[in-house]
N, C-alpha and C positions, 0 to 999 in steps of 0.2 A: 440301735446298739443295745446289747445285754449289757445290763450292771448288775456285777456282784459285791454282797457283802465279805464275799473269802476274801482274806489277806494273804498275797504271798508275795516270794521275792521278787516273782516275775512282772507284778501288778504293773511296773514303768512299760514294759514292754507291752503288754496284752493290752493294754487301754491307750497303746499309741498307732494313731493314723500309719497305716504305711508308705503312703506319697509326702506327707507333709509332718507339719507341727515341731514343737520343739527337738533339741539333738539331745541326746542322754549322754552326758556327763560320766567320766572314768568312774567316778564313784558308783554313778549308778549301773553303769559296764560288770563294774567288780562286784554290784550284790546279786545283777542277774546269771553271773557268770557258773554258782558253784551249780544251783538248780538245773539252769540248762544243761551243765555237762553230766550231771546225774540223769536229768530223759534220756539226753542222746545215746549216753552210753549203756540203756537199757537194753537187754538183753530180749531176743523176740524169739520165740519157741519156732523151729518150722518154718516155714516161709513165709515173708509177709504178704500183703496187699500194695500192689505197684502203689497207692496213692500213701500209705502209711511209709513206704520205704523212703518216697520222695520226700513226706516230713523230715522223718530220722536223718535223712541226707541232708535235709535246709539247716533243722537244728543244728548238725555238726559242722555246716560252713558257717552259720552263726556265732556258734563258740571261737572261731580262731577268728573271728571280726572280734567279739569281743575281747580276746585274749591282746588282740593288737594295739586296740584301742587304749587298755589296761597300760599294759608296757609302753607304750608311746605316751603317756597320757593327752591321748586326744578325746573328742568329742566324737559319737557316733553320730553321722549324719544321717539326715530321712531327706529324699526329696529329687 
Protein backbone atom coordinates (compact mmCIF):
# COMPACT_ATOMS: atom_id res chain seq x y z
CA UNK A 1 0.00 0.00 0.00
CA UNK A 2 1.09 3.65 -1.00
CA UNK A 3 1.46 6.18 1.92
CA UNK A 4 1.26 9.51 1.57
CA UNK A 5 2.31 12.66 3.39
CA UNK A 6 -0.73 14.81 1.61
CA UNK A 7 -3.35 15.60 4.11
CA UNK A 8 -6.81 15.75 2.99
CA UNK A 9 -10.37 15.30 3.96
CA UNK A 10 -10.68 12.40 2.19
CA UNK A 11 -7.48 10.63 4.05
CA UNK A 12 -10.42 8.35 6.41
CA UNK A 13 -11.71 7.17 3.31
CA UNK A 14 -8.48 6.39 1.03
CA UNK A 15 -6.47 4.59 3.73
CA UNK A 16 -9.65 2.41 4.52
CA UNK A 17 -9.71 -1.31 3.55
CA UNK A 18 -12.71 -1.84 1.60
CA UNK A 19 -14.06 -5.43 2.88
CA UNK A 20 -13.18 -4.63 6.44
CA UNK A 21 -11.77 -2.45 9.27
CA UNK A 22 -13.36 0.08 11.33
CA UNK A 23 -17.04 2.02 10.19
CA UNK A 24 -16.47 5.83 9.71
CA UNK A 25 -18.40 7.66 12.12
CA UNK A 26 -21.16 10.62 10.98
CA UNK A 27 -18.57 13.02 11.90
CA UNK A 28 -16.27 11.61 9.67
CA UNK A 29 -19.29 11.10 6.88
CA UNK A 30 -19.60 14.88 7.15
CA UNK A 31 -15.84 15.91 6.71
CA UNK A 32 -15.62 13.48 3.76
CA UNK A 33 -18.82 14.63 2.41
CA UNK A 34 -18.20 18.36 0.95
CA UNK A 35 -14.72 17.04 -1.10
CA UNK A 36 -16.41 14.24 -2.55
CA UNK A 37 -19.33 16.09 -3.70
CA UNK A 38 -16.82 18.68 -5.24
CA UNK A 39 -15.05 15.51 -7.58
CA UNK A 40 -18.25 14.19 -8.41
CA UNK A 41 -19.64 17.06 -9.51
CA UNK A 42 -16.70 17.84 -11.78
CA UNK A 43 -17.40 18.72 -14.78
CA UNK A 44 -15.72 16.47 -17.73
CA UNK A 45 -15.09 18.07 -21.14
CA UNK A 46 -16.28 15.50 -24.10
CA UNK A 47 -16.73 12.38 -23.43
CA UNK A 48 -15.19 10.40 -20.90
CA UNK A 49 -13.47 6.88 -20.55
CA UNK A 50 -16.18 4.06 -19.61
CA UNK A 51 -13.65 3.40 -16.62
CA UNK A 52 -13.43 7.09 -15.45
CA UNK A 53 -17.34 7.37 -15.94
CA UNK A 54 -17.78 4.44 -13.69
CA UNK A 55 -15.70 6.29 -10.90
CA UNK A 56 -17.70 9.48 -11.30
CA UNK A 57 -20.86 7.27 -11.02
CA UNK A 58 -19.28 5.24 -7.73
CA UNK A 59 -18.42 8.67 -6.20
CA UNK A 60 -21.94 10.04 -6.80
CA UNK A 61 -23.57 6.90 -5.20
CA UNK A 62 -21.08 7.35 -2.40
CA UNK A 63 -22.17 10.86 -1.66
CA UNK A 64 -25.93 9.93 -0.98
CA UNK A 65 -24.45 6.93 1.26
CA UNK A 66 -22.78 9.54 2.95
CA UNK A 67 -25.53 12.08 2.97
CA UNK A 68 -27.69 9.33 4.74
CA UNK A 69 -25.51 8.43 6.96
CA UNK A 70 -25.08 12.33 7.98
CA UNK A 71 -28.93 12.78 8.37
CA UNK A 72 -29.41 9.46 10.19
CA UNK A 73 -26.48 9.79 12.13
CA UNK A 74 -25.47 6.36 11.71
CA UNK A 75 -22.12 4.62 11.23
CA UNK A 76 -20.90 3.91 7.67
CA UNK A 77 -20.41 0.28 7.61
CA UNK A 78 -17.41 -1.67 5.59
CA UNK A 79 -17.74 -5.31 5.32
Amino acid sequence: MFVSDASTTLTPLLNHPDDAGPDLSPTQCAAILPRLQQIADQRHDGSIEPVLRRHVDDARQLVVVLQFCVEKDVDLLFG
